[in-house]
N, C-alpha and C positions, 0 to 999 in steps of 0.2 A: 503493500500500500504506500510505501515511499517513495515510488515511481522510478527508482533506481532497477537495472536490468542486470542478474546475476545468472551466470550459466555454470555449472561443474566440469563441462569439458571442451576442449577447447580444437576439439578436430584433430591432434594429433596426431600424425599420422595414415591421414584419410586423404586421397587425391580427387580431387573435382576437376570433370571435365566440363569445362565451361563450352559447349556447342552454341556459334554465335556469331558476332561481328569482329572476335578479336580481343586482346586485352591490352590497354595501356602498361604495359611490366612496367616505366617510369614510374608511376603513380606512388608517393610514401606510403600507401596503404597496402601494399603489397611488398612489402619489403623483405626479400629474401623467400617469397613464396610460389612465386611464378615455376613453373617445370618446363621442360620443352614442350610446345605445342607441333602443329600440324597445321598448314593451311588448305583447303581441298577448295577452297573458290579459285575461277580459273582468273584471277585478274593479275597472276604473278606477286603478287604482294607477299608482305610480311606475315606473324601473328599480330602485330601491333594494329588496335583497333582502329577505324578508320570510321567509323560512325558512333562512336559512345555505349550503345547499348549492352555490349561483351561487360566491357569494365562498370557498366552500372550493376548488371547480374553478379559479375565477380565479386565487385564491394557487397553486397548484400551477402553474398556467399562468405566472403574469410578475409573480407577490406579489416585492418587493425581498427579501424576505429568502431565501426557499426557491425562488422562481419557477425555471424550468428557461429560460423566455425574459423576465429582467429587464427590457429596454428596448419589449419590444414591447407595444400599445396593444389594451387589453380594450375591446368593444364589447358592452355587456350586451344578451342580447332576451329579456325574462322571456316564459315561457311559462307559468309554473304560476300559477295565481291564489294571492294569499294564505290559508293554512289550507287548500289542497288540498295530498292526497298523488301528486293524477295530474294531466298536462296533457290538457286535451281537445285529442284529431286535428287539429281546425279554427282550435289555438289555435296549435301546431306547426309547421301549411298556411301560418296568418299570418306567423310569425315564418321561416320559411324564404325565403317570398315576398318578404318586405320585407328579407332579405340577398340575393336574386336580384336588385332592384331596383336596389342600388347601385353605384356606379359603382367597380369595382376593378380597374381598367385600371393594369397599372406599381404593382400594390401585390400581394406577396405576403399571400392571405389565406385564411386556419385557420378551420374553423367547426366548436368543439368540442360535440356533442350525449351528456352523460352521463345520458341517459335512455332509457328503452326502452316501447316500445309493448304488455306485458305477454304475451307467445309469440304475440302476433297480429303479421302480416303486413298492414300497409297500402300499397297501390298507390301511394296520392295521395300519400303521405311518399317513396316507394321512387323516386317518379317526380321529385319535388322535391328529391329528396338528390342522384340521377344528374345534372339538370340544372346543378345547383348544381357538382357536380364535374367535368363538360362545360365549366361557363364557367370552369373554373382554377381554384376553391377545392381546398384540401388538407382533405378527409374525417377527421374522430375520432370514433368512437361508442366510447360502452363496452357492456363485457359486461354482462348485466342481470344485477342483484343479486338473481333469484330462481331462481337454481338451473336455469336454462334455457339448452338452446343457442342463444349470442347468433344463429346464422344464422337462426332462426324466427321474428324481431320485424323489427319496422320501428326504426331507422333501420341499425341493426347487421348486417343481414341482407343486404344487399347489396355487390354486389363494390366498387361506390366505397367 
């Protein structure tokens, strides 16, 4: 009732794969937390975010200051090309693939996806999100920001 925010654990140990726009690794809130990412948008670019919304999710995620899991280590995989407002399917396929590829055996691991595939239903996503939470990832989608029920899109839509 103090309005003061007190947590017990502090993600230690836990890798979040932040699926998204990219992460500012500069950012003081991320200080020594960043892991290598992956970029699967085809625009040749960096991980380093290029529209904001990676490094808004990341801070929510394990930013020092407000992060909900401080100690735990962002893995950025941009999916949106820079100055796109959508990720292409296949850019998605890419970046799910190449977090199915690694090796997270004895490592608790998060794969946050706060995008939505616009009230279409993609198999090849649906099938890559299952597999992915088959091999032990811990599943986050958000609800899609246009007024639709998240159950009707891909990656939201499914019971992982």
């Amino acid at each position: 009732m103090d309005t003061k925010f007190r947590y017990s654990s502090t993600g230690q140990g836990v890798q979040v794969y932040v699926v998204d726009s990219g992460i500012n690794a500069a950012s003081v809130d991320f200080s020594g937390q960043i892991g290598a990412g992956y970029v699967a948008a085809y625009d040749g670019g960096t991980v380093n975010d290029c529209a904001g919304h990676g490094t808004h999710v990341a801070g929510i995620i394990a930013g020092t200051t407000y992060g909900v899991a401080k100690a735990a280590t962002i893995i950025p995989v941009r999916i949106f090309a820079c100055g796109s407002q959508s990720a292409r399917n296949s850019d998605i396929m890419k970046g799910l693939n190449w977090i199915l590829s690694r090796s997270h055996v004895g490592v608790r691991d998060v794969i946050n996806m706060s995008f939505g595939t616009g009230g279409v239903r993609d198999p090849a996503i649906d099938s890559a999100v299952s597999s992915l939470h088959d091999a032990g990832f811990t599943m986050v989608a958000s609800g899609p920001n246009a007024n639709i029920d998240a159950c009707s899109e891909s990656p939201g839509g499914i019971p992982a």
